[in-house]
C-alpha positions in Angstrom: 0.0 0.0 0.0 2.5 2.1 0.7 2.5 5.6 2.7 -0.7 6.3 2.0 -1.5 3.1 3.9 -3.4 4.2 6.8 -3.3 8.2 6.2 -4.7 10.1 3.3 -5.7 13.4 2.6 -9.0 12.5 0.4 -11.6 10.4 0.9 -11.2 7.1 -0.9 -14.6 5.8 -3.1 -16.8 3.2 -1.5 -15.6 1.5 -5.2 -11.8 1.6 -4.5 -12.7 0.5 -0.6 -14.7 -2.8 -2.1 -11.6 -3.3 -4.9 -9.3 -3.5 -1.8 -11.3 -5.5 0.1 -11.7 -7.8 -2.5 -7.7 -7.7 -3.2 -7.3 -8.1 0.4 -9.6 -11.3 1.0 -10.5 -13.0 -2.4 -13.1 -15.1 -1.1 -14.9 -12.1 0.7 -18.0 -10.4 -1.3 -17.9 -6.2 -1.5 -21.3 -5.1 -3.2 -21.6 -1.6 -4.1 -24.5 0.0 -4.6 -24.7 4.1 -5.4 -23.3 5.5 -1.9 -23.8 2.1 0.1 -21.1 -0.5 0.7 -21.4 -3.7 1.9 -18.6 -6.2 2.8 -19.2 -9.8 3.1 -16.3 -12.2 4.8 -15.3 -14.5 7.2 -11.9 -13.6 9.6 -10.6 -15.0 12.3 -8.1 -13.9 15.3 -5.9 -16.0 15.1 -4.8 -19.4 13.2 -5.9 -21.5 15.7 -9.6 -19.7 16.1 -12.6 -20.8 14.2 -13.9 -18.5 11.3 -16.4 -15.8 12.4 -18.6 -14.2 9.8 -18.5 -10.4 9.3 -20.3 -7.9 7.4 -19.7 -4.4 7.2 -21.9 -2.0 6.3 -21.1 1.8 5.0 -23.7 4.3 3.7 -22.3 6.8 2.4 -19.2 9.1 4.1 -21.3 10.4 7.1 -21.2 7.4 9.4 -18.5 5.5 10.5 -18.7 2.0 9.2 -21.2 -0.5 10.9 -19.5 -3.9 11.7 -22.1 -6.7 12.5 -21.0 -10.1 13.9 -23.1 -12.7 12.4 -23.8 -16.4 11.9 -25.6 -19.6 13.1 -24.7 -19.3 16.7 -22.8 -16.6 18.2 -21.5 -17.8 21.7 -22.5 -15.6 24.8 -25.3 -13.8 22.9 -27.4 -14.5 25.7 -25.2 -13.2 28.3 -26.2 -9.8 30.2 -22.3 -8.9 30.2 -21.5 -9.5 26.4 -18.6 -7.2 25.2 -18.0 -4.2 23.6 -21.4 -3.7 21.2 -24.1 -1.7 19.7 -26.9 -3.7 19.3 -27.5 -7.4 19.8 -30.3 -9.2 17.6 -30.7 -12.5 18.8 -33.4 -13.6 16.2 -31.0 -12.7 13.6 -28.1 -14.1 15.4 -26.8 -10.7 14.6 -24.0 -8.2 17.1 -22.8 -4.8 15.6 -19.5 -4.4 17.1 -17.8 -1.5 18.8 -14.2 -1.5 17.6 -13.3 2.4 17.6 -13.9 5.9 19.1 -15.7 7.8 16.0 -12.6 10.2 15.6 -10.1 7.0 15.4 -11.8 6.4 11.4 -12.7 8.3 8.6 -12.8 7.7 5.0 -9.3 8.6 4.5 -8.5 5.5 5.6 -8.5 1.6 4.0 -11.3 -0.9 5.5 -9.0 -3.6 5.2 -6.3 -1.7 6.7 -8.1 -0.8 9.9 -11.4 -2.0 10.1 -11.0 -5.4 9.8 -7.7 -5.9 12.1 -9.4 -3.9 14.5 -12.5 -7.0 14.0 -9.9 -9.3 14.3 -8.4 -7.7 17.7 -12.1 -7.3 18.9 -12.6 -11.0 17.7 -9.6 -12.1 19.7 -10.7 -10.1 23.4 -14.4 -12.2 22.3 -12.5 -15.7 22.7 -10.3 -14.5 25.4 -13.9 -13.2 27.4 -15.7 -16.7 26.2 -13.1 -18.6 28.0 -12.3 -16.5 31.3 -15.6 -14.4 31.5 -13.4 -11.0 31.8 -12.9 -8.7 29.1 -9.3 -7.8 28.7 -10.0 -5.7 25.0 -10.1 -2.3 27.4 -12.1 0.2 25.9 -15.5 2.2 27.3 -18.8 1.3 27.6 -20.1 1.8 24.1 -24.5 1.7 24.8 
């Protein structure tokens, strides 16, 4: 990538964002749709973790992107004290993530390049907390 790898001084396209995506993880699917991206892929933590599905969702430039968690079980859903998240939609099987403050991303920067490690590192702390019970990610409350 380069110098320009995490700092930029324009906004990159929702288009070049899915192209490096796609670059990034070949077996992921970006679909772009006028000023809507959305980023379909499976990541793990580590390569001894299981594969966690992933979608991130981006409308436009005003909102940070919207990382959701997502698949036929998600362990702990049920539990009062699961970490670091938005919203939790246990029909769906659903969990939009908090990975950042709202100042630590802009569009300046490359989804693959922050977003998803940042997953990852969330995805990591998530394994860690399903085994001990205790978050050690840090971080705020995020409700």
């Amino acid at each position: 990538m380069g110098s320009d790898k995490y700092y930029r001084t324009q906004k990159i396209s929702l288009i070049r964002q899915a192209m490096h995506l796609k670059k990034e993880y070949p077996e992921s699917n970006p679909v772009v749709h006028y000023d809507e991206l959305i980023w379909y892929g499976q990541i793990r933590p580590s390569p001894v973790s299981r594969y966690y599905k992933i979608k991130i969702y981006c409308k436009g430039y005003s909102r940070r992107p919207k990382v959701v968690l997502y698949g036929d079980t998600i362990e702990g859903i049920d539990k009062p004290d699961f970490p670091h998240h938005f919203e939790i939609n246990k029909d769906k099987q659903e969990v939009v993530l908090c990975l950042h403050m709202p100042h630590e991303f802009n569009y300046n920067y490359w989804i693959a390049d922050t977003i998803i490690p940042w997953t990852q590192e969330w995805l990591y702390y998530y394994e860690i907390w399903l085994a001990t019970g205790e978050w050690c990610g840090g971080g705020h409350n995020c409700k």
